[in-house]
N, C-alpha and C positions, 0 to 999 in steps of 0.2 A: 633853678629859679623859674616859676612858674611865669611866663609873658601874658599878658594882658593883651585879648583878643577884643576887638574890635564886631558887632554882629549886626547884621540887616534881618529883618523881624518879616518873614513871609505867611503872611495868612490867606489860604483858600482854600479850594475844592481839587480834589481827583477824582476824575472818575476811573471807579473800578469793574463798572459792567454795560455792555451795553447788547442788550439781549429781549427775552420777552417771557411771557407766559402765553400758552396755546393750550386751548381746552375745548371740550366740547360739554355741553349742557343738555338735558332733555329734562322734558316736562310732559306729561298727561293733564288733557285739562276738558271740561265738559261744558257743551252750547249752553250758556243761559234760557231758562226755562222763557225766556218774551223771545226767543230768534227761532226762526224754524230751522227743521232738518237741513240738513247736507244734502245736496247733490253732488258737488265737485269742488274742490277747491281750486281758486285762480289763482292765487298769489298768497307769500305769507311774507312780510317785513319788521323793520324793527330797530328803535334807535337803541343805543348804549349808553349809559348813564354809570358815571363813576361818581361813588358816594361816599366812599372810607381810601384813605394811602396810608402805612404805616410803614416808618421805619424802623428795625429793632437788632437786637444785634447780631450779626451774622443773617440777614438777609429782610424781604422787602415782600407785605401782602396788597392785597386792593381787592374793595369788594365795592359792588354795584348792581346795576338790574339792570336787564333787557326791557325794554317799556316794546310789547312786539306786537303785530296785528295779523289776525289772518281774513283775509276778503275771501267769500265764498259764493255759490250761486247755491241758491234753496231750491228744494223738491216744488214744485209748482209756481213758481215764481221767475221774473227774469230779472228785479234791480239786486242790486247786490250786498249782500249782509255783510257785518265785519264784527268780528271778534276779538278784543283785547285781552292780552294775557301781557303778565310779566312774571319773567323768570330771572330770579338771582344768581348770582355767581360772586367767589372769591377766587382767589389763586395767592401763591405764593412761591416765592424763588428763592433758594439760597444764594448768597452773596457775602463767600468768605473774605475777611477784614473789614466788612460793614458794621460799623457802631449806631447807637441811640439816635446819637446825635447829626448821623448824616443826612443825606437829602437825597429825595428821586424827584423823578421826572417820568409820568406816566402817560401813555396812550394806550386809552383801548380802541378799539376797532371788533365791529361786528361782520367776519367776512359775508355769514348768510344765515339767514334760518328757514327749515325748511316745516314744512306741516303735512302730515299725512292722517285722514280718515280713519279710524278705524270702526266705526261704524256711525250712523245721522246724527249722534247724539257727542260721540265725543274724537276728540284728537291726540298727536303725537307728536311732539316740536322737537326739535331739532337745532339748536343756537352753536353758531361754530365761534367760539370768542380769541381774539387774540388783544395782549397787552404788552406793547411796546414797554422796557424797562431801560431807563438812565440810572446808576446807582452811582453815589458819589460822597468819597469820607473826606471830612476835615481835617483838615491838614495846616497845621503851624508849627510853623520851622525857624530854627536861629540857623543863622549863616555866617561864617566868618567872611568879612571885608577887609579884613586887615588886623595889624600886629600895633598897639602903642609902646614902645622902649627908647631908650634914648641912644644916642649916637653911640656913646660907651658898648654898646653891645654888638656893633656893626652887622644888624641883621638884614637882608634882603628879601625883600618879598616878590613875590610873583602874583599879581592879580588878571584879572581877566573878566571884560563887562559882555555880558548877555543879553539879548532881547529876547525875554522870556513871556511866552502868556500864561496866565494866570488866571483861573476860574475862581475870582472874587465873589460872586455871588451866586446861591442858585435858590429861588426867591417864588413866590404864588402869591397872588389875590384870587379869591371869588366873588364875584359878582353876579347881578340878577340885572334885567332890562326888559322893557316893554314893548309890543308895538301892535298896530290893530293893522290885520289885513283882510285889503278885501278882492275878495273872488269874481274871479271871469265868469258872469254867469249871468243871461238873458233877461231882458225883461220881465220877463212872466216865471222865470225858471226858481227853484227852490235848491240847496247845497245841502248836501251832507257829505262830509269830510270823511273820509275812512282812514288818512294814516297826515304824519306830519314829523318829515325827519330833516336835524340839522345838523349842519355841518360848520364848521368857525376858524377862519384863516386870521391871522397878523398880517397886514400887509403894511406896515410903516410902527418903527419903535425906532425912540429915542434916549440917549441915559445922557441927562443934566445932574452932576453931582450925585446927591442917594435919592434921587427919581428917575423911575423909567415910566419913559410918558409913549404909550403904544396906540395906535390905531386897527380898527378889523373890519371884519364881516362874518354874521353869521348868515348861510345862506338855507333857508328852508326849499323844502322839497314839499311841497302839499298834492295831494291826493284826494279826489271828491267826485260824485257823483250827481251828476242834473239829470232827473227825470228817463233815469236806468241808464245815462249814459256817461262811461267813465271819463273825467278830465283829471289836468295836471297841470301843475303851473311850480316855475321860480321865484324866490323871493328873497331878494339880498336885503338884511337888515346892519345897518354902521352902526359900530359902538366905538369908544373912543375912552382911555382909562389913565389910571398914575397909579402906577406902584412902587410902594419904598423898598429900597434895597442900599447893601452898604454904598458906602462912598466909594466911588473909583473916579479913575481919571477922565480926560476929556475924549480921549478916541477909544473909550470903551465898547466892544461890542455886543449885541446881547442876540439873541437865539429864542424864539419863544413860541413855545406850543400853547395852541387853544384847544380846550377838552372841556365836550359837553357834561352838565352834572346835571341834567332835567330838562325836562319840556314840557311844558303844560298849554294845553288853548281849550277854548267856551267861546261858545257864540257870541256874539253881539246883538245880536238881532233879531228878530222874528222870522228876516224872511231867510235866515240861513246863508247871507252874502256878505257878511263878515264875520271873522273872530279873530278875537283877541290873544295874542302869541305870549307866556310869558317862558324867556330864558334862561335858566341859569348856566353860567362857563367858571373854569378856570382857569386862568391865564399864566403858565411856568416858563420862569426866564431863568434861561442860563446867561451870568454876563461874564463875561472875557474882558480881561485887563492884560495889555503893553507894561513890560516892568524892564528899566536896564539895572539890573543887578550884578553888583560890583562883587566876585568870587577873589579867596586867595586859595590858589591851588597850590602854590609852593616858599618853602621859603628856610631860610639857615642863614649863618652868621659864620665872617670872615674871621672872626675870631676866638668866636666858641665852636662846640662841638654841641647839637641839638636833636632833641627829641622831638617827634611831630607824629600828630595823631590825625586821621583823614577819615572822611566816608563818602557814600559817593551822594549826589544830587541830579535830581532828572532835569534838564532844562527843557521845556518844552515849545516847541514853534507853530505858528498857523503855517500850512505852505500854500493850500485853496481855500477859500469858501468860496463853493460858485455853485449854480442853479441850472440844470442843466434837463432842458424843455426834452419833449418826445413827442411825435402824433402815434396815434395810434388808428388803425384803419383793419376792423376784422369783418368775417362776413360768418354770424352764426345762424349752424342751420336750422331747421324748425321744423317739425313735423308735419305741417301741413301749411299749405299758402298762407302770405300775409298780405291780408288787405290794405291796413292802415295801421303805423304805428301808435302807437297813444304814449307811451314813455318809455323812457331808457334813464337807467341809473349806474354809476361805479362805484363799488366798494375796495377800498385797498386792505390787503393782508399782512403778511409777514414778508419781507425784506431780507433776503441773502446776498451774503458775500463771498466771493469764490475766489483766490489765487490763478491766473490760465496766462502762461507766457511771458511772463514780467509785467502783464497789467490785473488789476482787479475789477471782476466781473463783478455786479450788483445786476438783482433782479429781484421784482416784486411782486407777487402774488396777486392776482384782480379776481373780483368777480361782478359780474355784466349781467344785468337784469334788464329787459324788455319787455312791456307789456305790449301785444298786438291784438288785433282782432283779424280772426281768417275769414275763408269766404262767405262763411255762414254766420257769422256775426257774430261768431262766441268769442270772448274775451278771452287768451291765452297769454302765459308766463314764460320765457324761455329764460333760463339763465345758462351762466358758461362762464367756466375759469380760465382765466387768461395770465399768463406771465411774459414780462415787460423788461427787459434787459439790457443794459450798458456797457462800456467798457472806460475805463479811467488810467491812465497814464499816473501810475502812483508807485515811487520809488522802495523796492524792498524795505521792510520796516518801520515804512509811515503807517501813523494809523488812520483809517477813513471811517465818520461816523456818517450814514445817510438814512434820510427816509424818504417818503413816494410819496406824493400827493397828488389828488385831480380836481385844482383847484376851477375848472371850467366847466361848462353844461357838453353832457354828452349828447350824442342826438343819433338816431336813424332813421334808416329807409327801408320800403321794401327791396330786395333783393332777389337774386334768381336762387330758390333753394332754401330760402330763411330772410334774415335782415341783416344791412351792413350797418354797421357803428364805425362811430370816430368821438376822438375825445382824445386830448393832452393828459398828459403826463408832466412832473415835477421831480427827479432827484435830488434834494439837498443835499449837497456833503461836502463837509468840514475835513479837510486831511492835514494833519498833525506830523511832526517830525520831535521826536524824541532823544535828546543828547543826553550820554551819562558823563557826568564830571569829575573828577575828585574833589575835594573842598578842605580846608585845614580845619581842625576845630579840636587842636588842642596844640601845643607849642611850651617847651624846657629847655631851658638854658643847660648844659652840662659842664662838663671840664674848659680850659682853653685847649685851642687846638695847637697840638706842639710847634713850641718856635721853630722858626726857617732861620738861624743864625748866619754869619757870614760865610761859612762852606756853605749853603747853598746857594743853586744859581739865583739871580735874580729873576732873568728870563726863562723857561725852558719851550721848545718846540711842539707842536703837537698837532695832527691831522683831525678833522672831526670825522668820526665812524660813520655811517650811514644810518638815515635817522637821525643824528644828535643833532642838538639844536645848543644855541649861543649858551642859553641854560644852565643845559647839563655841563657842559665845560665849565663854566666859571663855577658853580657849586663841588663840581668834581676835584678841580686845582685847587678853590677858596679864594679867592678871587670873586672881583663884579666885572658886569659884563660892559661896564664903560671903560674898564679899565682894559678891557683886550680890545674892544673898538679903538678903543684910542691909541693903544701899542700897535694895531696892524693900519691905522686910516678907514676904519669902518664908517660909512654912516649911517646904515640900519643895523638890524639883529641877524641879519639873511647871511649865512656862512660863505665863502668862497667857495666854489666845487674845485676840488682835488688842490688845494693850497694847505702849504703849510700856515699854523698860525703861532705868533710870537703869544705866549704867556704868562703877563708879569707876575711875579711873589708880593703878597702884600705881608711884610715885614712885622 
């Protein structure tokens, strides 16, 4: 006879990847017939704009465009020209068990793009892209809770509650916002803007019911020129949003990356001392949901003889999230003296994780851009890759998800040799612990189990083997386990070490 299971109805997310895409892009492109010749290029930069995510089955594309700039000094000339070019890009990853209907979570990141001459009139770009990938299938599960039958069948069960997290939601808005800024720049002096790149942190998110109510910052980087002489300025702009996502509980946590999808600015003005910034972002939350889920892992009947069918179930646990700062303090060199710095920028790359000694190594990829002026006044580029390293205290078999951020102004100095930089660092990471369980999820009555008549004993004796637990003995004899607590004075489930134990017969 078939028993009537009992089920707890789990629906979310897994993730099944956490990886990226890494490419490189090149492009050939030619000076606009109004700019003059090349003499030398100073600098080439370039925001990254994600425009398309697709998920499909068996794995995950994204396509977007460089919006990039190259500044150069012209043949006759000393203020300095700029060239916009944009170069697209797609990528795609495989991501075996991914269906239609899953979700990602994307970051790109522009680690650098480089520009090279090839002769006054035209150039050679160079775009190194990387795209952070989350991949994550839907998942709904029935779980057995428990058996309903009636006394007559004297079944025992065995349950066992878990605090499980559960990636309840993985959810986006886009958005667009406005703001007019204006530029450091003299009385009498005139702006021309040559590049304008942002960057967009979360710094406060909260999940009331099916909203998550977040707060941020995009932080622009502006680049401009007064009367042939280069400046740079910061510019934090606050946005503040509500995105629906399913219902979860009240100490739900959420996770959310901001990823720019455009940037557009125009003057305001005549006299070139302000423009107007307009942004578009997309804002991806992962939210994490506390569940205690009530599992039957075991169970038979003192009276029948039973069939039971299992599979196993992942329980999954948070064991950190924590945020874990770093200074950073390097000294790179330069080919020729630095007079005066004028800016310093960081870009983050790709992100590894390494196995060394029983802890896990994470390190991240940088690359460090400095615009100086040497002793002759010429405006020079130095960049330099840097890698940025931790170590974490994370027990074999946990999983740890992290990424790098630099959510602060970096700044330098001259130095002897080059220029030194300083600038923090951010490691996020989320470390996970993973339990497999068995679970019942299926249950048959069979035969009765042969009577115990009066030749048998009522009691018999018995040591429990190493390893056994109260359990296994009472399902083992056919017997419950109150009934041998009670024949030996038990009052937990916890066995006696090296005692015998008395064993009633249930008749």
């Amino acid at each position: 006879m078939e028993l009537k299971l009992e089920w707890e109805h789990i629906n979310g997310y897994e993730m099944l990847l956490d990886s990226g895409i890494y490419q490189e892009e090149t492009l050939e492109t030619i000076v606009p017939d109004a700019c003059p010749d090349i003499l030398r290029i100073v600098d080439a930069g370039g925001q990254i704009c994600l425009s398309g995510k697709n998920v499909y089955d068996g794995g995950v594309s994204a396509s977007g465009t460089v919006k990039g700039w190259v500044v150069y000094q012209p043949e006759g000339g000393d203020d300095l020209c700029r060239v916009a070019v944009q170069i697209p890009f797609d990528g795609q990853l495989e991501v075996p068990g991914l269906q239609s209907n899953g979700r990602c979570v994307l970051v790109p990141t522009l680690k650098r793009l480089d520009a090279r001459a090839l002769n006054p009139r035209k150039m050679l770009l160079r775009a190194d892209i990387g795209i952070g990938v989350q991949a994550y299938a839907n998942r709904e599960q029935m779980l057995c809770s428990g058996i309903t039958c009636g006394q007559e069948c004297a079944v025992q069960q065995r349950t066992q509650t878990h605090i499980a997290c559960v990636t309840a939601a993985v959810e986006e808005k886009e958005f667009t916002f406005y703001d007019e800024v204006r530029l450091a720049v003299g009385p009498s002096g005139r702006a021309e803007v040559l590049s304008v790149q942002a960057d967009a942190y979360c710094t406060e998110s909260k999940v009331i019911g099916s909203k998550l109510i977040f707060k941020g910052e995009a932080v622009l980087q502006i680049r401009y020129q007064v009367e042939g002489e280069l400046c740079s300025m910061r510019c934090p702009m606050a946005f503040s949003q509500i995105m629906e996502i399913t219902q979860t509980g009240d100490d739900a946590q959420c996770d959310l990356t901001m990823c720019v999808t455009d940037v557009e600015y125009t003057a305001a003005g005549e006299d070139g001392r302000t423009i107007n910034v307009t942004l578009e972002l997309l804002g991806q939350a992962v939210v994490r949901d506390r569940h205690n889920i009530i599992l039957l892992q075991d169970v038979y009947s003192t009276t029948y003889d039973m069939q039971i069918g299992q599979e196993k179930y992942t329980v999954l646990q948070i064991v950190e999230d924590t945020m874990r700062p770093q200074s950073v303090r390097e000294l790179l060199e330069t080919g020729s003296a630095v007079k005066n710095v004028v800016d310093c920028s960081v870009s983050v790359g790709q992100v590894r994780q390494n196995r060394e000694s029983g802890q896990l190594a994470v390190s991240a990829e940088l690359n460090v851009c400095v615009l100086y002026m040497n002793e002759q006044d010429q405006l020079e580029a130095v960049h330099r890759p840097l890698t940025v390293s931790g170590h974490l205290d994370i027990a074999d078999g946990d999983r740890c998800v992290c990424r790098c951020q630099c959510p602060g102004e970096a700044f330098a100095v001259p130095g002897v040799g080059g220029v030194e930089v300083r600038f923090n660092v951010e490691f996020c990471c989320l470390t996970a612990r993973a339990q497999e369980v068995g679970v019942v999820n299926s249950a048959k009555l069979g035969e009765p189990r042969e009577s115990k008549g009066a030749g048998h004993p009522s009691v018999v004796l018995r040591m429990a083997a190493p390893g056994e637990e109260l359990w296994d003995i009472a399902k083992t004899c056919g017997t419950t386990c109150e009934q041998i607590k009670k024949a030996n004075c038990m009052d937990s489930d916890n066995l006696p070490c090296g005692q015998m134990l008395l064993i009633p017969s249930i008749r």
